[in-house]
C-alpha positions as CSV (number, residue, x, y, z in Angstrom):
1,X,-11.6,-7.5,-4.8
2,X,-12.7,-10.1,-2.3
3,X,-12.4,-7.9,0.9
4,X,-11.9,-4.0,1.3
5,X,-9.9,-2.3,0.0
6,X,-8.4,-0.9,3.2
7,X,-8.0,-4.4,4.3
8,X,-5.6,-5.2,1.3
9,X,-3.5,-2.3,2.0
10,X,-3.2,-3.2,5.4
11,X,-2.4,-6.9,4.5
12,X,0.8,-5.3,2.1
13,X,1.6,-2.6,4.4
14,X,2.1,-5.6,7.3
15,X,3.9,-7.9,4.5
16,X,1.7,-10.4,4.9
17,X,0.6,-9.9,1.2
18,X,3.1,-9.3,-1.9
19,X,1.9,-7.4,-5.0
20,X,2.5,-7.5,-8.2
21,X,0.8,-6.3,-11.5
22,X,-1.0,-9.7,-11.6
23,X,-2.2,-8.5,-8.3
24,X,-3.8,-5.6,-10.3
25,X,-5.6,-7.4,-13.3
26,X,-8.7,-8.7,-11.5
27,X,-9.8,-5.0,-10.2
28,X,-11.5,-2.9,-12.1
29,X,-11.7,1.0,-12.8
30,X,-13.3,1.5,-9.6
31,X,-11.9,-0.4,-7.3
32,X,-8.5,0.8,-8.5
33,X,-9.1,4.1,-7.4
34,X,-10.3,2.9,-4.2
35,X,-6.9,0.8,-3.6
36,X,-5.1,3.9,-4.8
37,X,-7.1,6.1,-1.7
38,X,-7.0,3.5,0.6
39,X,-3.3,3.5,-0.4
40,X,-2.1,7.4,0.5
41,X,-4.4,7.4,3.4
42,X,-2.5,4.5,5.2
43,X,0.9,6.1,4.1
44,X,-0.6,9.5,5.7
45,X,-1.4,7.6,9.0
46,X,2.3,5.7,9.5
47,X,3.9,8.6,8.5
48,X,2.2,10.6,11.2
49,X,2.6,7.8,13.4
50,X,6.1,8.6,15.2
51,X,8.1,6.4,17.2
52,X,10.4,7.1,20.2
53,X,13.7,8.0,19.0
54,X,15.8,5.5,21.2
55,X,13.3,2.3,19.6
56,X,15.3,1.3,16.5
57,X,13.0,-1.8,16.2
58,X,9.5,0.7,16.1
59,X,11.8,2.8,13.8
60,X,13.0,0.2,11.2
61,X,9.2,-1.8,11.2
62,X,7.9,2.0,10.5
63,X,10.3,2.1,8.0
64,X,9.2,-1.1,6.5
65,X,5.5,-0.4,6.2
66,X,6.4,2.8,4.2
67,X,8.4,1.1,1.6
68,X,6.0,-1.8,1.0
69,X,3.4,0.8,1.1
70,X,5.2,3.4,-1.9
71,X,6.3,0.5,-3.4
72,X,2.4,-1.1,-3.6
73,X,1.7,2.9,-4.7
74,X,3.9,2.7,-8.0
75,X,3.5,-0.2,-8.7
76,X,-0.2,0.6,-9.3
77,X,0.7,3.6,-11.0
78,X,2.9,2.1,-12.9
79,X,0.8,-0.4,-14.4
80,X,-2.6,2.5,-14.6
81,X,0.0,3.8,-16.8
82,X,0.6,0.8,-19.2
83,X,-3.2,-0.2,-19.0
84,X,-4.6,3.2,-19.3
85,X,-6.9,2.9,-16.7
């Protein structure tokens, strides 16, 4: 993987890193499954993470990080799927 796999997911959920299946093709079996964990346990922690109500900017970047995040998260499914992994 070339780092952890809780530093990738932090490097998508910040946008500093874009995924795409090709991302996926070098990881194998195991570390998949670890990129999928690392994956919901990040989502669980900015979910919980809740910002005032009156900071639209906390709000939207909150926002953000989710979507990249679930998008990162079917994506990989997605492509477990067509690779039967």
């Amino acid at each position: 993987m070339g780092g952890s796999a809780y530093a990738m997911v932090q490097q998508v959920a910040e946008g500093f890193m874009l995924v795409t299946e090709r991302s996926f093709k070098r990881l194998g079996r195991a570390e998949l499954d670890k990129l999928g964990f690392e994956l919901e346990k990040v989502m669980r922690e900015t979910r919980g993470d809740l910002p005032p109500a009156d900071d639209l900017q906390a709000i939207q970047k909150r926002n953000r990080k989710i979507q990249r995040l679930n998008t990162c998260r079917m994506m990989l499914r997605t492509y477990r799927q067509r690779r039967r992994v």
